[in-house]
N, C-alpha and C positions, 0 to 999 in steps of 0.2 A: 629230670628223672632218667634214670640206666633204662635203656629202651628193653633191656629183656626181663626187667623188674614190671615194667608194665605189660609189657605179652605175657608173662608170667598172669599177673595179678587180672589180665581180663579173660586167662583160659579158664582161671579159678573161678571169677565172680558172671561169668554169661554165661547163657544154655546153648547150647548146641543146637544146629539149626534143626535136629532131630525134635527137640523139643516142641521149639515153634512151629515145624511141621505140623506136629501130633496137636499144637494147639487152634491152627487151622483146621484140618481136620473135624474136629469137634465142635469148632465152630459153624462149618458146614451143614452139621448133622443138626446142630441147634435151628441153625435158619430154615432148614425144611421143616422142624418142629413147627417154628414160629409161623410159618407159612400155614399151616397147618393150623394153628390156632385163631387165624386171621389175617397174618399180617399181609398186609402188600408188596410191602420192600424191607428187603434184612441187607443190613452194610456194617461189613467188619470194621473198626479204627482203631488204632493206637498204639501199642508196641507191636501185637501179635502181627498188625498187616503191615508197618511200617517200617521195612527194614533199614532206617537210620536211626529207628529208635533203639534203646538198650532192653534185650525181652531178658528176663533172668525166671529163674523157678517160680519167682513171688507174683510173675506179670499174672495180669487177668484176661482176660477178654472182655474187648468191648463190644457190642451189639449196638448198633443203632434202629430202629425199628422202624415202619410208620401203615396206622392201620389197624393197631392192633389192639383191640375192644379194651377199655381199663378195668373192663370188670375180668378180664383173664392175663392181666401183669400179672398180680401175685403169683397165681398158681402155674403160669407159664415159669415164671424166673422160679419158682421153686424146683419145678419140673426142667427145665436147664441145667440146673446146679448140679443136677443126679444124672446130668449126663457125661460131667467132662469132672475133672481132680482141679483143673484150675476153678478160680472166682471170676462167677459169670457178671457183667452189670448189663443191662437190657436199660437205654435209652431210648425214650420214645421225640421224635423228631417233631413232632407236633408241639414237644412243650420244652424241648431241651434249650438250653442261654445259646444265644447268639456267634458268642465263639468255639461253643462244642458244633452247633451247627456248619461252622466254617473249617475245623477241624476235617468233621466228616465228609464235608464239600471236597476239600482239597487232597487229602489221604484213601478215603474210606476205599473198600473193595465191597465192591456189589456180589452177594453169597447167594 
């Protein structure tokens, strides 16, 4: 592939590091929510903290939680969602499979 075909093609399809900024950011604001609601520990993973992942407009944020009462998931992740324009997902580290666990072990950022 013509090397300016694909510098081309990746200034078109990724966000700007503005983006992922703004989606840290919000991230931040979320974990002092979560903090707030209970939690103990909030850790960011997966494209937004992972800069060799690919973040694009559609990335989400991930949240890894632990701590945090499951009678106030629902209405927390509701109450997240209305914080930021991305798609929030709040994983709770108590019950999350074994390799999202090791994800967050190895990537995560402590928020």
């Amino acid at each position: 592939m013509d090397r300016q075909v694909l510098l081309d093609h990746l200034r078109r399809t990724r966000f700007s590091s503005a983006g992922r900024e703004r989606a840290q950011a919000d991230a931040r604001r979320i974990a002092a929510f979560l903090r707030a609601e209970g939690a103990r520990r909030v850790i960011g993973f997966g494209s937004t903290f992972a800069l060799y992942r690919r973040f694009t407009p559609r990335s989400d944020l991930d949240v890894a939680v632990e701590g945090l009462p499951p009678e106030r998931y629902f209405g927390a992740l509701a109450q997240a969602q209305e914080m930021t324009t991305f798609r929030v997902d709040i994983h709770s580290l108590e019950t999350m499979f074994d390799y999202m666990r090791e994800s967050v072990r190895k990537e995560g950022v402590p928020l």
